[in-house]
N, C-alpha and C positions, 0 to 999 in steps of 0.2 A: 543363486538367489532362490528362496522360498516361491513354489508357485502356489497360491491358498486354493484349496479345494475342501470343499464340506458338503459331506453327506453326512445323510441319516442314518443314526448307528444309536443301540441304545446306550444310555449312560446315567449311573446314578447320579440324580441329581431332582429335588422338588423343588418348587414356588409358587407362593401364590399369588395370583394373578385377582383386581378385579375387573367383572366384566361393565358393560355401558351403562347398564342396571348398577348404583353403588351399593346397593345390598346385594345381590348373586354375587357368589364367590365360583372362580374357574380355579382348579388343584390340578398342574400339571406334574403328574405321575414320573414315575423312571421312565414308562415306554412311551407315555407324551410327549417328554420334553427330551430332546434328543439334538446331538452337537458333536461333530470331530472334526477336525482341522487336523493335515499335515504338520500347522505352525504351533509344536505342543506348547509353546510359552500362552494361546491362548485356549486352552482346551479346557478350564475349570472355569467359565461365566457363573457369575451371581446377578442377583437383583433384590434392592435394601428398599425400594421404595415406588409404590405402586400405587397412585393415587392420582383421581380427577381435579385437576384445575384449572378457574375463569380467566386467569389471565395470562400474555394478553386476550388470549382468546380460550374458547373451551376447549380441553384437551387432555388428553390422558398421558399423564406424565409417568413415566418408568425409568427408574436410576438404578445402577450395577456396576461391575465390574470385571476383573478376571483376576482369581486367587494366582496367587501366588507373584505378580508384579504388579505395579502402578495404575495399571488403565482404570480409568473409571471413564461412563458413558451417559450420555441425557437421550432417550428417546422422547419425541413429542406427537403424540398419534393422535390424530382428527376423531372425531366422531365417526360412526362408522359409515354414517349415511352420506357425509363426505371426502368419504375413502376415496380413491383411484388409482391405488395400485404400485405408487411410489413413493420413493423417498426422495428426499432434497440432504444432505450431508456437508455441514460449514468444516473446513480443515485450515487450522488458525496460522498466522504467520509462525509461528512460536507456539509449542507445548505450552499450555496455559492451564485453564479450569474448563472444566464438561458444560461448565452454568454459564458460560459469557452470554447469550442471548436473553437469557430472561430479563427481564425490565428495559426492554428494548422500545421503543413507538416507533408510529409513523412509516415512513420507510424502510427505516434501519431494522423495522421488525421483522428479523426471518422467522420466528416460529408464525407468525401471525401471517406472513406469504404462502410458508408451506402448506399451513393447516386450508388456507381460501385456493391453493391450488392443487387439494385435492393430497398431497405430499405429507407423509408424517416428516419431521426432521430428526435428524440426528449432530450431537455435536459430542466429540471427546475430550481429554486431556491428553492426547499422543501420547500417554505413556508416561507422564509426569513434565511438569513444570519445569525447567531447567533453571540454575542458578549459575550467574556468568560470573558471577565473582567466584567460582566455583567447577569450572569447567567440568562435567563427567565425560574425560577425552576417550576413558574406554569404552565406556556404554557404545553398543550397535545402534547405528545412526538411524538403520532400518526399522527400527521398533517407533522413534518418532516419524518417522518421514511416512510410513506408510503401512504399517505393519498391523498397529493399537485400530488403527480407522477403518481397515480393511476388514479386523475381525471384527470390529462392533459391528461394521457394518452386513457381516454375513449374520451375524445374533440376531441381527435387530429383524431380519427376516423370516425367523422360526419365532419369536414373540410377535412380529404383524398376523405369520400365516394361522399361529394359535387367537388371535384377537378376532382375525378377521375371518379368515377361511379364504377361500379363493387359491390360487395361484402364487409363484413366485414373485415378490415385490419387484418391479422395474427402480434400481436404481444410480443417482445421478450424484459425484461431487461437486465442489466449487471450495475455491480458496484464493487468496490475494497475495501480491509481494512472496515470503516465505511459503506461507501456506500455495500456493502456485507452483512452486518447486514442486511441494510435494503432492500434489493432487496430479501434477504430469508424471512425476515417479511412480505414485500409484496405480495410475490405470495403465503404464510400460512394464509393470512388474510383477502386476495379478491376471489372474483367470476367471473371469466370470464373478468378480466383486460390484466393478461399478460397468455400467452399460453407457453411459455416456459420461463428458466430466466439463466443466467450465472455469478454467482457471483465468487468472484474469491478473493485470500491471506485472508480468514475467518479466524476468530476466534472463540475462542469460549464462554462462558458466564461467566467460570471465567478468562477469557483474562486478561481483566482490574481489576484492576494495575498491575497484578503477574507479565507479562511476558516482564514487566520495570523493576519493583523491582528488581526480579532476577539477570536481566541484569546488572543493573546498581552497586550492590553489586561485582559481579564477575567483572564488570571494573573498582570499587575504589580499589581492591583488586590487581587484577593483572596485574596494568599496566605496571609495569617495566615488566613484563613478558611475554608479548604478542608475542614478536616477536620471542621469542621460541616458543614457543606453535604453531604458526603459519609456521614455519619454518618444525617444524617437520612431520605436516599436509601436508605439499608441496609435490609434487612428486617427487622421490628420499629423501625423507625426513626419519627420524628416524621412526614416526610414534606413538613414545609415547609422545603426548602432556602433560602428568603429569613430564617428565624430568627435572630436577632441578628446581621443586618448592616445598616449604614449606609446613609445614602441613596446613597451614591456606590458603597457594594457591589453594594445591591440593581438599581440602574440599569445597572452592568456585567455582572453575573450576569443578568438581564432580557434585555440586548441580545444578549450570543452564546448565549441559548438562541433566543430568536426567530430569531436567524443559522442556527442547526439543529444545534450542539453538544448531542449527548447529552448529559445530565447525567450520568448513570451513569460514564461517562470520566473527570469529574474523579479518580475515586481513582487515575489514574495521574500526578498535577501535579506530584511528586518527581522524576520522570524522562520526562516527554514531552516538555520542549523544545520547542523553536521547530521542527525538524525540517525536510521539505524547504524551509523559506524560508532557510535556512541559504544555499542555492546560487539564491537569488533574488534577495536582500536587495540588492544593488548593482546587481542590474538596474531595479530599482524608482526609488532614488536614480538611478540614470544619465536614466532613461528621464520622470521630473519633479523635476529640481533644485530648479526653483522652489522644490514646496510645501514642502523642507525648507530651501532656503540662505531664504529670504523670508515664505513668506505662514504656516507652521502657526504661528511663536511671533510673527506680529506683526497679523494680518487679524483681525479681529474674523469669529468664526464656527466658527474654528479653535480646539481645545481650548489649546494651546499659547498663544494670545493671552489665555487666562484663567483660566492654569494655576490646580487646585484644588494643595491642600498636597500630597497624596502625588506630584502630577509632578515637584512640583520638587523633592521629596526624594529623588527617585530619577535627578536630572537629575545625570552628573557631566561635568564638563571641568577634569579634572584636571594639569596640567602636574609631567613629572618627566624621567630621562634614561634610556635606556638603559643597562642593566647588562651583560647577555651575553645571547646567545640559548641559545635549549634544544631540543634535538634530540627527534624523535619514541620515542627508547626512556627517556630522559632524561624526557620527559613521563609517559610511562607508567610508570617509575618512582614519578615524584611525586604520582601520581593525578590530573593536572590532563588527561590523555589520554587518551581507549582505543584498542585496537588494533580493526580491523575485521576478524572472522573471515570467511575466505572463505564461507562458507553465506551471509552477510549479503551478499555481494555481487548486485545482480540481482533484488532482492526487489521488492516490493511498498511493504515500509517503510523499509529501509533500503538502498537503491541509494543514496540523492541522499548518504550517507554518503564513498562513494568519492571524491566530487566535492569533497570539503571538503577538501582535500591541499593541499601544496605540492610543491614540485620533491626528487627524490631528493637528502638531505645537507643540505637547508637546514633552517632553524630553524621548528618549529609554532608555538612561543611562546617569548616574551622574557619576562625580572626586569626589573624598574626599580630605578631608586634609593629611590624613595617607594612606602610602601604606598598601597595604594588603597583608598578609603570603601567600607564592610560594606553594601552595595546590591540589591536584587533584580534582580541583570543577567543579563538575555535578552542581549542581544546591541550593538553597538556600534563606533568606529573610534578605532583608530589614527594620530592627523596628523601625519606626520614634521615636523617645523620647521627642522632643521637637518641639515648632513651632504651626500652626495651625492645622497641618496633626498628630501631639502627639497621638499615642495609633495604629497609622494604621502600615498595612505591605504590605510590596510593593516585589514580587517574583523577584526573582533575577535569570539570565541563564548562569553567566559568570561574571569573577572578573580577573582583569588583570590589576598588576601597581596601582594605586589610584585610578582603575573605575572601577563602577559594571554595570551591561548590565544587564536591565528591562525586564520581560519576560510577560505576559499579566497584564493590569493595567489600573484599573478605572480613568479616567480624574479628577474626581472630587477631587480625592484624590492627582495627580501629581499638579494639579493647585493651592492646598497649599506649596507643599514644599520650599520652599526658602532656599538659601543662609545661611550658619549658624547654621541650622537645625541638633541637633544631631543623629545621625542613630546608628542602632547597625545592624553588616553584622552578621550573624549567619546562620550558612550551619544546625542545632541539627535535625531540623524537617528531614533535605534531606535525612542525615544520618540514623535516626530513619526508612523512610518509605522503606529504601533498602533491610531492610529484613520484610518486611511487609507482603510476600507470606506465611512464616513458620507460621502465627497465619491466615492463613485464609486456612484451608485445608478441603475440600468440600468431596462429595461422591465417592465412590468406583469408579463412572466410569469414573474418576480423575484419572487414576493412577501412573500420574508421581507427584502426591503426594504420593504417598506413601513411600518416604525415610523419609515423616515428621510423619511416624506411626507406635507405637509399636509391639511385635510379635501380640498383640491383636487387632490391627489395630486403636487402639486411640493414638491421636495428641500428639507428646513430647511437645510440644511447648504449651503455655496458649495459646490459642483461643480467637480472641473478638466478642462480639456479636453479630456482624452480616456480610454480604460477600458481599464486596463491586464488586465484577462482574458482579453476577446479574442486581445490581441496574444499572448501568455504561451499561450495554447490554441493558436494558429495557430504556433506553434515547437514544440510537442510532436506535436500532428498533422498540421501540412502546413496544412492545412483547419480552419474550423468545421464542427462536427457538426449535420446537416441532418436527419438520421433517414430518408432515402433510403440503401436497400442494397439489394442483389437476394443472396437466400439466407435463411437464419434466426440467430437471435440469441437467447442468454439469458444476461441481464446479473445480476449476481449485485453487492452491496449490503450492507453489514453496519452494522447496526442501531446498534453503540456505537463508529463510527468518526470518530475524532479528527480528520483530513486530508479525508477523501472525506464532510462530511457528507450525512446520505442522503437528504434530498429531491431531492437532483441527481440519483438516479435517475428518480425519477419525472419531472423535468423533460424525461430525455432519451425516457421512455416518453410523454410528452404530443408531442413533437417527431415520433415514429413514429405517434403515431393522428392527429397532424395528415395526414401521408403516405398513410396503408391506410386509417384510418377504422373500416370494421366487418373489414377482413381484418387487423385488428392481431394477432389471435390465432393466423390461420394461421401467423406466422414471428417472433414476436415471446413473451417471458416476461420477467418479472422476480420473481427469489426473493432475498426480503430472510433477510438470515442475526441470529438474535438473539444477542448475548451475544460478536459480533464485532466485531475491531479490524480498522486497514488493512494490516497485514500480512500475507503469505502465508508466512508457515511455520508448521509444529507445536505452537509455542507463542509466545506473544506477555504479555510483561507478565507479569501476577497469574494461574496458571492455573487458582487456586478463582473468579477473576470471570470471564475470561474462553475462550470457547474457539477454537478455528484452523476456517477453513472451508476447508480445504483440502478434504474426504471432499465438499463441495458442489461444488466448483470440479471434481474428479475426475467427478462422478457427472452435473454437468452436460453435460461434454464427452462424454461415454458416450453417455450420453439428447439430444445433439445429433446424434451422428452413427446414432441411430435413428433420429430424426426425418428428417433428411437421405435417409439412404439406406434406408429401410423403411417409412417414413409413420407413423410411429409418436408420438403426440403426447406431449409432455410434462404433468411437473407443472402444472397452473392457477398463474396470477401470483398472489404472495404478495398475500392480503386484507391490505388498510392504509390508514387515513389519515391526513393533514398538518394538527397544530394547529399553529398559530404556529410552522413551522418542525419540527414534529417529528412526525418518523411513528411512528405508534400503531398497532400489531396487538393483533387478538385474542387472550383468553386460554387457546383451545385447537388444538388440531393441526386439527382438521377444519373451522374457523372460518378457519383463519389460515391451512392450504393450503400451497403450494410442497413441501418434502422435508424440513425438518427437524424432529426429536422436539422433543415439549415435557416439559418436567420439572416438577411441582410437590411440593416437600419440607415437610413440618411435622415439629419437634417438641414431640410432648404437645399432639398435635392442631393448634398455632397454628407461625402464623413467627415468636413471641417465647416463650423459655420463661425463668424465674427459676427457680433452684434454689440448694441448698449443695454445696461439695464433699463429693463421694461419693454422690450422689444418680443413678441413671439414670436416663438420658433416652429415652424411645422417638423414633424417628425415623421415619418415612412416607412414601414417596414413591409417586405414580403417575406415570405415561409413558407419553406416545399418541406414534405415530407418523402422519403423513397417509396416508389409507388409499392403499392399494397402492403406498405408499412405502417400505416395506421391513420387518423386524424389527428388537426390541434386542437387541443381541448383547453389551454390556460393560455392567455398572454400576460406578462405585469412588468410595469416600469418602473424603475428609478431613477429619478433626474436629478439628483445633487447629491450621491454619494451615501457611503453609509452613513447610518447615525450616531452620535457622540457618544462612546464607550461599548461600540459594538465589539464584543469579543467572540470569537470560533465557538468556544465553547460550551455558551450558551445555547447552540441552535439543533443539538441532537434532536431529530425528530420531527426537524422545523417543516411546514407546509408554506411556503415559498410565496403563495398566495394568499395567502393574511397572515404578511408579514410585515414590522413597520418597513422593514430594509425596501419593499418593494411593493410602496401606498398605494399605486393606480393600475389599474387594471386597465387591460389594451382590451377595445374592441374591435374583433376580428370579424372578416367577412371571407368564407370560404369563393374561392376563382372556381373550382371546377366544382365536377357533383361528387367525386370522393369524397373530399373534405380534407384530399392531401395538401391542398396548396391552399393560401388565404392570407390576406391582405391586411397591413393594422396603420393605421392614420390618427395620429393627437396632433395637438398644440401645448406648449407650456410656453409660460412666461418668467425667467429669471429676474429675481428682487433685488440680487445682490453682485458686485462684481467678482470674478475670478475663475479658474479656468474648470470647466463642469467636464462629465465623460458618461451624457443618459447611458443609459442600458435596458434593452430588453430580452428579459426571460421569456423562453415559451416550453411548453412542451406538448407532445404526440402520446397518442394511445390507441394502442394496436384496433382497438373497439371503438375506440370512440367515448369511453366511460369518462366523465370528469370527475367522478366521485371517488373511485380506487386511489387510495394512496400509493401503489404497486406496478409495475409496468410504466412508470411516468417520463418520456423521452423527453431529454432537456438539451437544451440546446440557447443561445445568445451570441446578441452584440450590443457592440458600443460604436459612439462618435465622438468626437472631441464639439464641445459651445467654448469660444470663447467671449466673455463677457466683461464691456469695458464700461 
């Protein structure tokens, strides 16, 4: 593996630069502007655009790239009298575009953090965009994972040290889900690139596919059953999510908790979907044909060889013909579409979204002739039979009424289909890969495999040849993750994440005390985030259940590059352990450690109250923060739920505090003189009957600031009103 090392060497090459002044022009010469890299793929930088701009904030914008492949790059440099020496650098789940951040607000705005925390930003394209309808299986994986990021980001240091003068820039990545991979590959595979890194909702190496499979099994399984299962999770709730399910429920519900699925998550199983395996799914198929054209519906071992009644009620291969196809506005019309709003592009949960396309003008989904059986379809194919397209398969994400909805698809292939054209819709394969985790069960330090291993610790299940995680980790990061880095790291974890579940952190903090041993603490942390999903924006989902760890991701990068450059030690790693797959924290702030406030609410003293309408309720909350973690600076409630047509989508950039979703503001009374701890008391009175679940938002800030939209530690609960 490349180790990158750049010195100053000279090299034909000008540009021009402007300085802070927009009329002075700076002309970097051949003996100015100087650049070499070991890594010759990136040894030829340019720069097409050099210009001052006010939003969101003011800032000196410089775009480039590197001749002769793909990379293009977005620097965004402060003013100079706001300078401090470093950079902040976004590394996207997915090769995407160098501009995701611009037109960012509120939280979500990184260039608008880096610039107020003193950081120019940097953000790439890894080296181009990739096309999954399209695999590039030879392209070197190392050029996305960490290769494009590692040299802007050494560029980006000989354009600050020419802007600004001073010293060597101190700097720092960060990246989520995929981009996490690769920012822990990065800083295991360079030299003196990044000085500290903060990746954040990781996985681990056998992530992919398991921690779909799993998923998606226990939701063909228990869908009529969720909102028990859910209910009883709630506060005031029974608390045995296994009540009144079947033995086929209980044993799926069993197995993707022991896999390390929160339970708490299921109340998003209306709309979580299958999610990134969406742009997986035929790598899977491609990558063992076998266990789906051959061994799952016919080898004894395999679920498929002995199918219970609901697989095969849910099995379809359906034969009918082509009607027309239906164009992506067409789609969105008929609600069988959504459009992808740019804020979603680049995220954390929703990049692998982009990836799900077809070619500009062609069809997303087809009508058929025949309706199609009323089924719980996750996902499935398309077999052309006849026509010019005869032999192809086209991935299919949704089947509703007489139309199937296209999920990533080669043009060359949709540009034969016509009119007429027989298909056959078949879900066998989808079915097949849902329990596709039980034959792939890895090593000991796995061990929420081990319900799939006898008292002798070998596999009940036939095993196939080889484990498709690895491979799947080694195309997002170059590398497997070794837990050898030189610098410091704080990985960051959320507690009720769907995608990233969270013992794969600690997996990868066991991988780093393998390495340092007792100096794990010198350059290492892990702060598990409670009541978080895998997304990285402002709101995510339900936002009385859940909250955004952006204000941690922010506050980590801060408190890294103190640690880095002042010695300055961080928060202690979140206290926690791993029961069968699930990690359990404590039930206070100073127990439980890391930086985030803990919330506990009662009404009428308990988390269950009964009453009649018209009756008030007192409500009570206290709030610790982890000592010299900051003050509470916001409380706000909501007592009856969201509002009628509240959609996710909507709230990019939302301020949580004048919001309708959360009308009344909690007034708080700090208990000690920090301002860590502090007390909040209402009353509300319910109008109307049926069953309510207030909630209170609050959050922390390291300062004490209320007005920074940045650094903003969040944290809630809820209680169950019932109201007769």
């Amino acid at each position: 593996m490349n180790i990158l090392r750049f010195i100053v060497t000279l090299f034909c090459f000008s540009v021009i630069f402007s300085c802070s002044n927009q009329t002075e022009k700076i002309v970097l010469t051949q003996s100015e502007f100087n650049f070499e890299t070991t890594d010759t793929l990136f040894n030829k930088p340019f720069i097409d655009i050099d210009e001052w701009r006010d939003m969101p904030v003011r800032h000196r914008y410089v775009h480039g790239g590197f001749n002769g492949n793909e990379t293009r790059f977005s620097f965004y440099f402060p003013p100079k009298e706001n300078y401090k020496g470093r950079f902040f650098q976004y590394i996207t789940p997915f090769p995407d575009s160098e501009t995701l951040s611009q037109g960012a607000k509120g939280e979500e705005d990184k260039i608008g953090f880096s610039v107020s925390s003193g950081a120019y930003f940097i953000e790439t394209n890894e080296g181009g965009a990739i096309d999954f309808s399209k695999p590039r299986s030879s392209s070197d994986p190392t050029i996305s994972a960490y290769r494009a990021n590692a040299a802007s980001a050494q560029f980006s240091r000989i354009v600050a040290m020419k802007i600004y003068g001073g010293n060597r820039p101190y700097g720092y990545a960060f990246g989520g889900s995929g981009g996490a991979y690769r920012t822990v590959g990065g800083i295991e595979n360079t030299e003196g690139v990044w000085d500290g890194v903060v990746p954040y909702v990781l996985g681990s190496p056998m992530a992919i596919p398991n921690v779909f499979t799993v998923r998606m099994h226990a939701m063909r399984v228990l869908h009529d059953k969720f909102p028990l299962i859910i209910d009883a999770l709630e506060p005031g709730g029974s608390g045995d999510m296994y009540a009144g399910l079947n033995d086929e429920e209980k044993e799926a519900l069993h197995e993707v908790t022991k896999m390390g699925f929160p339970p708490q998550s299921w109340f998003g199983y209306k709309t979580m979907g299958i999610h990134g395996f969406l742009v997986l799914y035929q790598a899977v198929v491609m990558s063992d044909n076998k266990y789906f054209t051959d061994d799952f519906w016919k080898v004894p071992g395999y679920l498929g060889a002995n199918p219970p009644e609901s697989l095969l009620k849910s099995r379809i291969q359906k034969m009918s013909k082509i009607k027309t196809g239906i164009a992506i506005d067409e789609a969105v019309r008929l609600g069988i579409k959504e459009p992808l709003s740019p804020q979603e592009r680049g995220t954390a949960d929703a990049a692998w979204k982009t990836l799900g396309g077809v070619g500009e003008g062609m069809p997303v989904a087809f009508q058929l002739e025949d309706m199609l059986p009323d089924v719980n379809f996750l996902g499935g194919d398309l077999i052309i039979k006849s026509g010019d397209a005869a032999g192809m398969t086209l991935q299919l994400t949704k089947i509703e009424g007489d139309k199937v909805v296209l999920g990533p698809a080669d043009p060359d292939v949709l540009i034969k289909i016509r009119p007429g054209d027989e298909v056959q819709v078949d879900n066998s394969n989808f079915l097949a890969v849902q329990t596709y985790h039980r034959h792939q069960v890895p090593g000991k330090d796995y061990p929420v495999w081990d319900q799939f291993r006898d008292k002798e610790g070998l596999p009940i299940y036939p095993q196939r040849p080889m484990q498709l995680g690895p491979m799947f980790t080694m195309g997002a990061a170059g590398v497997l993750p070794t837990g050898k880095f030189n610098g410091k790291m704080i990985l960051l974890e959320s507690l009720w994440d769907r995608e990233a579940f969270p013992w794969q952190a600690d997996w990868y903090r066991e991988k780093v005390k393998e390495n340092l041993g007792d100096d794990t603490n010198s350059n290492f942390r892990l702060w598990y985030t409670d009541h978080a999903l895998h997304g990285d924006v402002a709101i995510e989902d339900d936002p009385t259940r859940t909250v955004s760890y952006l204000g941690v991701l922010q506050q980590a990068l801060l408190d890294l590059s103190a640690w880095v450059e002042k010695g300055v030690e961080p928060a202690a790693t979140t206290n926690y352990e791993i029961v069968d797959g699930q990690v359990i924290i404590p039930a206070t702030a100073m127990e439980r450690k890391g930086i985030q406030p803990v919330v506990s609410v009662k009404a009428n003293g308990g988390k269950r109250v009964d009453i009649k309408v018209g009756e008030a309720v007192t409500f009570t909350a206290e709030v610790e923060v982890p000592e010299n973690m900051g003050k509470v600076v916001a409380a706000v409630w909501n007592f009856e739920g969201l509002p009628e047509g509240f959609k996710n989508g909507d709230f990019h950039g939302w301020d949580f505090e004048n919001s309708n979703v959360f009308p009344a503001k909690g007034e708080f009374t700090s208990t000690d003189h920090s301002g860590n701890k502090a007390t909040i008391t209402t009353t509300y009175t319910f109008s109307k009957p049926g069953i309510y679940f207030p909630t209170l938002r609050v959050a922390s800030q390291r300062d004490g600031d209320s007005n920074t939209p940045f650094t903003r530690i969040q944290n809630l609960d809820r209680v169950r009103v019932v109201v007769n």
